[in-house]
N, C-alpha and C positions, 0 to 999 in steps of 0.2 A: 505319672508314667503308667502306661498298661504294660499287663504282662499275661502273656499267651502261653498256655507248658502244653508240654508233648510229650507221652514216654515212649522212648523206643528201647526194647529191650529193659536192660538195669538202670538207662540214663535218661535225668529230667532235661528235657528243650525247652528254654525259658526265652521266645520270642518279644523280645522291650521294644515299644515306641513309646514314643516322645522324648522327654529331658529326663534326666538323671541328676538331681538337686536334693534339695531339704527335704523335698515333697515326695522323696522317692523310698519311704523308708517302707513301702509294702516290699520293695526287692530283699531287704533283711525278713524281712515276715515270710514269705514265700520259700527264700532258701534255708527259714530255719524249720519249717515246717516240713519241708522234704529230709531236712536233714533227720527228724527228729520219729521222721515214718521210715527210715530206715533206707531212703534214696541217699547216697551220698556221690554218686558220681553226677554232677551238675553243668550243663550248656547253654550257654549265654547268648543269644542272636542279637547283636548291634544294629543289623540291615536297615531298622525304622528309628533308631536313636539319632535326636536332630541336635542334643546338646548334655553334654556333661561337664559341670561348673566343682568347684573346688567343695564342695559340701556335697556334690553325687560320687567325687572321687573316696572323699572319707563314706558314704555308705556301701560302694564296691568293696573298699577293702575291707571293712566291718564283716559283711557279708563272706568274703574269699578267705580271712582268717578262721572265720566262725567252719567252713569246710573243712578247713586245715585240721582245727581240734576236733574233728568228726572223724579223724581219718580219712576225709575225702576229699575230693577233685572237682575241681574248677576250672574248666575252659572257656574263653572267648572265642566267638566268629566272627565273621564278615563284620568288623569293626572300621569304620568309615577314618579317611584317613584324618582328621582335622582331632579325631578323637583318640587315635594314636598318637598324634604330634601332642595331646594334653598328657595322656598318659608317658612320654618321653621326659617331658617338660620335669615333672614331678618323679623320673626313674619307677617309677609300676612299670613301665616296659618290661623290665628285666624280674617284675614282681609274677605280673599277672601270663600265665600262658593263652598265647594267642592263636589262631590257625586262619586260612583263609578263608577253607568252607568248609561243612557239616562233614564231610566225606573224611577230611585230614582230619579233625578232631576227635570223629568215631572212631579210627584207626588209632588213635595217638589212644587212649583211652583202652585199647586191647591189647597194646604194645606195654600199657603200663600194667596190668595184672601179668602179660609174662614177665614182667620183669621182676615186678612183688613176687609171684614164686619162686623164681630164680634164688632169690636175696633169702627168703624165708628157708628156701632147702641149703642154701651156705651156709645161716647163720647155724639151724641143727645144725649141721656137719662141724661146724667151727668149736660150737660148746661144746661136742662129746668129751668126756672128761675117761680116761683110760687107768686105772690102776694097776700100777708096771713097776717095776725094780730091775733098771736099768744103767750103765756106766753114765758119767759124767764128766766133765771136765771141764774146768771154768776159772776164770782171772777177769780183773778190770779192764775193759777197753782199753786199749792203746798202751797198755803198761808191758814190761819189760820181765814183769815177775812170770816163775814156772807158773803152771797151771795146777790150781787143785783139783782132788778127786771127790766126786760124788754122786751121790744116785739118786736120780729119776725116781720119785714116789709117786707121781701121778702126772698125765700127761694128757694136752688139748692143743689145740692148731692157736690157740690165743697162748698158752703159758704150761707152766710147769709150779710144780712144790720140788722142791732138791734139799735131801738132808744131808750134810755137810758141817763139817769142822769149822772151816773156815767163814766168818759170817763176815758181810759186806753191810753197809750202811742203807737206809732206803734214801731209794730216788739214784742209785750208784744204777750206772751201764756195766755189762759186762759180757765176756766171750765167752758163748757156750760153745762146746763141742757134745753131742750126745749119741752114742751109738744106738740107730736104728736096727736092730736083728731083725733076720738074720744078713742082712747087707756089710760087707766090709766095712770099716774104718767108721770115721767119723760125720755128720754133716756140724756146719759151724752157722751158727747165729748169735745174735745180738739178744741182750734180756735185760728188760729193766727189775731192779730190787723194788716191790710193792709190800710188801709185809714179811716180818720175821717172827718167829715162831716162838712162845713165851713157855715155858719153862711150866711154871707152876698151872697154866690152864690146858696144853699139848705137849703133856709130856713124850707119849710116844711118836711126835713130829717134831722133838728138841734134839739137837738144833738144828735148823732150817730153815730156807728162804723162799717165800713165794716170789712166780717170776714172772713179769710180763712178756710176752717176745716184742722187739722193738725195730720198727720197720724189717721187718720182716718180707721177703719178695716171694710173691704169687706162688713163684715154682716152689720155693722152699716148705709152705704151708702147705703145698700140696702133700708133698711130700710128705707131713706128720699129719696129716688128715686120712692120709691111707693108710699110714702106721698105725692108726686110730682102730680104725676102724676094720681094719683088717685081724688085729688081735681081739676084737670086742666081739668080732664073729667068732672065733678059734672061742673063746669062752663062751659064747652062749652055746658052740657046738657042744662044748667040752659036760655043758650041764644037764 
């Protein structure tokens, strides 16, 4: 198989003719070679590929995992249709991203860095971690019993620490209610028990339960991502 590259921009154009077999393993060499120069956004042109047999299917994906651990990206083009019907045959369809020409592909490839920052500025926002002393109130899912009291020691749009009396088992669901100040009343979630608090090595966190929140809905996270972050201002103003 020959192979033709092109960079435009951050991204390699890897133009293949001929087969795609045993004898195709410069395609691993070439995309480990980009990978390895610090190209990781990588384009595949099918246009002149007359055959890919079951031994060119296992060096494509050799090749498409080997991006994967690079943190990079992998798209096919203008892949003829007799070579999609193999790729079906075998589910890589649903493996490998495909586009129909250079133009969808380059776009699909800008779409994906908005979207990597996007995820990157949620994920900060999600870890910020708040240390707060705030009301609580909480009981077993679906149980019948009053609700315990306790307080909020630190708080993130993922979870909470709550010191409390009352200690639950791990891997236990449970209702929270926790008041967000200065807003009225309560909001109410779900929180899974992940770790409890040991005595002899946290003392001053005995007793207490680490808390996962547990599906948890968009709006509701919103919600304590602003309570987040909205006091973490008020304290750096404060300092």
């Amino acid at each position: 198989m020959d192979i033709v590259p092109r960079q435009k921009d951050n991204i390699i154009i890897l133009y293949l003719s001929g087969d795609i077999n045993i004898d195709a393993s410069n395609f691993i060499e070439a995309v480990g070679y980009y990978l390895e120069n610090g190209i990781t956004d990588i384009m595949c042109d099918f246009t002149n590929v007359n055959l890919v047999d079951y031994s060119g299917l296992s060096v494509l994906a050799i090749a498409y995992k080997n991006a994967s651990n690079h943190q990079g990206r992998m798209k096919f083009i203008n892949v003829p249709l007799h070579v999609k019907n193999i790729f079906s045959a075998v589910c890589l369809d649903k493996v490998f991203e495909i586009y129909e020409s250079e133009e969808l592909a380059l776009h699909s490839f800008k779409e994906d860095k908005v979207i990597e920052r996007i995820k990157k500025k949620q994920l900060r926002r999600r870890f910020k971690r708040l240390p707060i002393f705030i009301p609580l109130q909480f009981k077993l899912r679906h149980s019948q019993d009053a609700f315990h009291e306790g307080k909020v020691y630190n708080l993130s749009a993922i979870g909470a620490y709550i010191l409390c009396k009352k200690i639950y088992a791990l891997g236990d669901i449970l209702t929270l209610q926790i008041k967000l100040m200065p807003k009225p009343g309560y909001i109410t979630l779900e929180g899974k028990v992940i770790w409890l608090a040991q005595k002899e090595l946290m003392p001053q966190l005995y007793p207490g339960m680490g808390i996962e929140f547990y599906n948890i809905s968009p709006k509701l996270q919103e919600q304590v991502v602003q309570f987040v972050e909205r006091n973490l201002s008020l304290e750096s103003a404060a300092e």
